[in-house]
Structures are given as structure tokens and as C-alpha cells.
N, C-alpha and C positions, 0 to 999 in steps of 0.2 A: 464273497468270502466263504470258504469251506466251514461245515461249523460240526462234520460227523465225519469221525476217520474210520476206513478198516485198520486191522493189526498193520497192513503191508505197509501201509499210508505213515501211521504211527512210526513205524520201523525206518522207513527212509527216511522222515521228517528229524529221528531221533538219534540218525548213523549207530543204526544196530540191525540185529537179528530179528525179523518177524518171531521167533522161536522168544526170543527176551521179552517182545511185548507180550506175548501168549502168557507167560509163568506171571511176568509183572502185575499184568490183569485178572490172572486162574487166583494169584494170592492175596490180591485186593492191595496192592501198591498202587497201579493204576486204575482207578474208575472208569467204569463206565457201563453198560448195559449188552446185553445177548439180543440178537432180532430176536421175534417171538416167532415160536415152532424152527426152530433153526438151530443152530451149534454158532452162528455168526455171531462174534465180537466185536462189538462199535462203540470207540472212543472219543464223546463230545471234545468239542474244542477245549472249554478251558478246563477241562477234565486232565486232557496231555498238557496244556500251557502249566497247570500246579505240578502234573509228576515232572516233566524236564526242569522246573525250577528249583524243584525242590531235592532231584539227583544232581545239580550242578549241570544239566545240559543246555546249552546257548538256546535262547528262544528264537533269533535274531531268525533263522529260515519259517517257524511257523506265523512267525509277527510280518515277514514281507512277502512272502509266499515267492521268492526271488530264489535263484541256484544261486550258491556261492564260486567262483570262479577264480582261480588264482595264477598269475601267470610269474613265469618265472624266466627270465633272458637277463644277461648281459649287455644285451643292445637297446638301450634306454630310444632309441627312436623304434625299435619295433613295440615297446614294452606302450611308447607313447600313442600309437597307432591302436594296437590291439584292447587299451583301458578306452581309449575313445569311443573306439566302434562298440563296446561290451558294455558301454554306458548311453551311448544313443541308444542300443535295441531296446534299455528299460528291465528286460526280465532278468538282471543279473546284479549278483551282492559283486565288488570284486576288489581284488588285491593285487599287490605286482610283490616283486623280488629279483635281485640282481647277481645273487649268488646260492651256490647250494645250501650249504650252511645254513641260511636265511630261511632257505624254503624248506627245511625239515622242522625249524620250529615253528614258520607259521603255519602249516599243514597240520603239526600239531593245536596251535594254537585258537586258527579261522576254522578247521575242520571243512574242506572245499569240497563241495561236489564233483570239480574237475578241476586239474591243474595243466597250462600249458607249458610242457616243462622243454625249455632248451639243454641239447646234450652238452654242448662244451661249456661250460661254465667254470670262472677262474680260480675256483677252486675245488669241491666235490664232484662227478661229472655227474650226467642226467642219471646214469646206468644206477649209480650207488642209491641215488635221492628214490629212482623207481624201488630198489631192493629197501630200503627202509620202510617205505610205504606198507609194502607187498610183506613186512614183517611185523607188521602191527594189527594182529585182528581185527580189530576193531574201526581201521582205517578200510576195512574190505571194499566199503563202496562207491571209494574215490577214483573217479577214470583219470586217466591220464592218456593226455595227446602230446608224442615226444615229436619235437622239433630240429631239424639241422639240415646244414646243408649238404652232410656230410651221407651218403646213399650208397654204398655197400649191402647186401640184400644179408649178406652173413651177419653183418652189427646190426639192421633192421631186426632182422631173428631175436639176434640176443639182447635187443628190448624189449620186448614182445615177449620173452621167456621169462624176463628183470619183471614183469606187469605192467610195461605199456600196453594200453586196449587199443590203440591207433598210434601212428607215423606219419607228418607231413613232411617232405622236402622243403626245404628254405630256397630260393622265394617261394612262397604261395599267394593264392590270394583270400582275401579274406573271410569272403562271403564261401568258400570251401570250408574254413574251419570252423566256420561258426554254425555251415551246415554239419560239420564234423559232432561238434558239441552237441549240437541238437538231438540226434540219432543217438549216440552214446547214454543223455540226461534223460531222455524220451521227451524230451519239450516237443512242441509243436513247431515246425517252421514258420517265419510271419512269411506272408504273402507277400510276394516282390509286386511292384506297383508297372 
């Protein structure tokens, strides 16, 4: 278990700005110590477990060392498939959701590293849930991997414009998106056997 973060470390752990933990630390909100002979800022463990507690920020990523994941479809047998496999791999917090609606507050609520978002959804589409995202500062460094069947390269574009960071065609398979995920979170790949 990690027990000394950089700012950067701090920063993603905390869904903010390495610039936020730099001023949080420079004004002594955050504790923690400078390397010696260095300008480096290094923030013990439960140094960030007291400041994210005590700003109301969820501890639950630095407590499992796990990405948070949250998928979002209409299609309760892909939704059923994709929590399965996300939970055999082990290194993942995760959620599902059936509607737009649903997934703007708990994107709000879970705060997900990455969300697998389905574009047709029966009621907000993918496009809108990505522009909400994409208009929430503070949400800046949630990927999102949009999904459908639907492959027009022109609405491809215009997700990817909305802040999709990736695009799968429906069918896929699975060990693609989760290779997908990997590369987007910077996780390591596990080793195929």
C-alpha cells in the first residue's frame, strides 16, 4: 500500500487540479513535507486521508486503491455481463445505471474514473450526459468510453467533440474494452494466461 503521494498522485486520488493540491499544501491545508534540497511536495498517506475527510471528498478510491467505474446501458444483460467481468478483474469500484437521468447524478454522486456510456438511452441520449460531464470542471478527469451500435463516422465526431475520449461499436468484445479502459485510467494490463 502506497503510503507517500506526489501533488499528481494527490490530485487524481482527489478529482482535482494538481494546481489545487500545490496552493492547498503552499497554505498548509494539506500537510505534508518538501524532499530535502528539492522544490518536491510529498503528501503522507493519512496526511490526504485527514484533508479529503475533512473537505467532504469520498475516501473510498484512496481506501481501495481500486478505479471507480460506472456503466451506463439500457440493456440489463450487457450491463449484466460488463459488472461481472469488472468485478472478476478485481481492480475496479463499480456501478451500473439504466438511464441518463440516473447517470448524471450518480457521476455526480460516485465521482467515476471512467464511465461506459450507451448513446441511445430512453430518455437523455449519450451526447447530452457527455456535454454535462464536459461542463462540470471539476468532473475534467472522467473518461468516458461511448458505446452503440449505431457507427456513422459524422456522430462518431460529434461525441468525441461532446468529450467522449473513445468509441466502441456494439457488439464488441470485451477483453477490447477493458483493454480500452486500461489505456485511458493508465492501469496496467493483467497478463492473459
Amino acid at each position: 500500500m502506497k503510503t507517500v503521494f506526489t501533488t499528481g498522485e494527490a490530485a487524481k486520488i482527489c478529482k482535482v487540479s494538481q494546481q489545487t493540491i500545490i496552493r492547498c499544501f503552499d497554505s498548509g491545508q494539506l500537510k505534508g513535507f518538501r524532499v530535502p534540497g528539492s522544490k518536491f511536495r510529498r503528501i503522507p498517506r493519512e496526511q490526504l486521508y485527514a484533508f479529503m475527510r475533512d473537505n467532504g471528498i469520498p475516501t473510498d478510491a484512496l481506501d481501495s486503491g481500486r478505479r471507480k467505474l460506472l456503466i451506463v446501458d439500457d440493456d440489463q444483460d450487457l450491463v449484466d455481463l460488463l459488472v461481472d467481468h469488472f468485478e472478476r478483474d478485481g481492480r475496479f469500484d463499480l456501478r451500473s445505471v439504466n438511464n441518463g437521468f440516473g447517470a448524471g447524478m450518480l457521476i455526480k454522486e460516485f465521482r467515476p474514473d471512467l464511465v461506459v456510456l450507451d448513446i441511445m438511452l430512453p430518455d437523455i441520449n449519450g451526447m447530452e450526459v457527455c456535454q454535462l460531464v464536459r461542463s462540470d470542471s471539476t468532473m475534467d478527469s472522467v473518461k468516458i468510453i461511448c458505446i452503440s451500435g449505431m457507427v456513422e463516422e459524422d456522430r462518431i465526431q460529434q461525441l468525441r467533440d461532446a468529450g467522449a475520449d473513445d468509441f466502441l461499436k456494439k457488439p464488441f468484445d470485451v477483453d477490447r474494452l477493458t483493454q480500452r479502459v486500461c489505456q485511458l485510467l493508465d492501469v496496467e494490463p493483467v497478463a492473459s494466461n
